[in-house]
N, C-alpha and C positions, 0 to 999 in steps of 0.2 A: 584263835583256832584257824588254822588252816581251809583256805575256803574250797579246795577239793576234799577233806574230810570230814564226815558227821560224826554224829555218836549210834552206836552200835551197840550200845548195852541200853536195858530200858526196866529199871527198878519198879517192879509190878508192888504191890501193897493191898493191903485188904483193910475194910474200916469196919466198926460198927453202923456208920450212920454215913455212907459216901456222899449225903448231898451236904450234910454240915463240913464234912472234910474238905471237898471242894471248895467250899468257901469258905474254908479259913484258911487253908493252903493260898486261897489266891490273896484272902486279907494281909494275913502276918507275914506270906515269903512271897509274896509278887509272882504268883503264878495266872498264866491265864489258858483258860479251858482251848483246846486243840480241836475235842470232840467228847461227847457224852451221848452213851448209848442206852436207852430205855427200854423195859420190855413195855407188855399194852396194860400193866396198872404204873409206870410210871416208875419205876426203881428203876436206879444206875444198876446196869451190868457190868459197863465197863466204861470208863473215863481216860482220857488222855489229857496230860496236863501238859502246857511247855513253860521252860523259862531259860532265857537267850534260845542257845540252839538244843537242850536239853528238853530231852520228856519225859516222867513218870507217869506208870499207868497204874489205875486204881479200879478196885471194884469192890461189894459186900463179903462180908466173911460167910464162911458158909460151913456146913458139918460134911457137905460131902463134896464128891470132887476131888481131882487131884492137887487142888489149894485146897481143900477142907481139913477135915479132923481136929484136933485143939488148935485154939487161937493161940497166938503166938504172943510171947510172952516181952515185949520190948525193953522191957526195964532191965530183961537180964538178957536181952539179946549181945552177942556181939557184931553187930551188924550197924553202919551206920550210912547215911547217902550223905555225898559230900558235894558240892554246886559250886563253882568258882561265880564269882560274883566281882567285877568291879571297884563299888564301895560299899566294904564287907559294914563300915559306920553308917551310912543310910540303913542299909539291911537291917542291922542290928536293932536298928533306934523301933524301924517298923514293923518287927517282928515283934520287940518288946511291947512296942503300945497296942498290939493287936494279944497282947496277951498268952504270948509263947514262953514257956517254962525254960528259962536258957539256964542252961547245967554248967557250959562254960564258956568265962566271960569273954567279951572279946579282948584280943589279945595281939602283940605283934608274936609272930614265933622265929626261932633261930635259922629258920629256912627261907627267909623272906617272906610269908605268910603273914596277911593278919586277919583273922578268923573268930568263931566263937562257933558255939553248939546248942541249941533246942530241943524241945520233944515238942510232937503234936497231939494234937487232943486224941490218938490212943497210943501218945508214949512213944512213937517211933523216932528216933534220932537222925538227926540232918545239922549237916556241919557244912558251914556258908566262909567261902575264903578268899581271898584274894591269888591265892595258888593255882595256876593252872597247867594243868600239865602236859599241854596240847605245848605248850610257849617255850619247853625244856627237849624237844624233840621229839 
């Protein structure tokens, strides 16, 4: 990536349970905590994760609120996050032994790419690649 550019978008997410996600996000996909924000009994509000120069931010699901109303349904979502990674075979192997539901395998792809895809413990889809597309202009 260009080192006058960051990233600009920042994939918000909701969990059931954000201190397990937090720690499995940082188990199986090598995430580490940026910043986590509590209230005064001790729940995540709001979490920021990074990895390289990338961040997602998380926090609990809620009924109300303009993230609230029904939880979102990831298995039929079409929505996926995608994280250029290096070596997408390290990844792979670490996300596998930490116990991540990989849907699809890795793989080399016809674009130069080699990749696979996960869910996390509530189903959300994350695809780890060697594609980055800061490197194509």
């Amino acid at each position: 990536m260009n080192a006058s550019r960051r990233p600009n978008i920042f994939p918000a997410l909701r969990y059931r349970d954000p201190d397990a996600a937090i720690a499995w996000l940082k188990e199986a996909f090598g995430f580490a905590e940026k910043a986590v924000y509590r209230d005064d009994d001790g729940i995540v509000q709001h979490a920021e994760l990074r990895l390289g120069a990338g961040v997602v931010m998380l926090g609990p699901r809620r009924e109300e609120g303009f993230m609230g109303g029904k939880a979102a349904d990831p298995l039929a979502s079409s929505i996926s996050i995608y994280i250029a990674v290096d070596d997408a075979d390290s990844h792979h192997e670490r996300a596998r032994a930490a116990g991540a539901q990989v849907v699809r395998e890795l793989a080399d792809m016809e674009y130069g790419s080699r990749e696979y895809s996960a869910r996390d413990l509530d189903g959300n889809l994350w695809s780890f690649g060697t594609y980055d597309p800061y490197a194509t202009g």
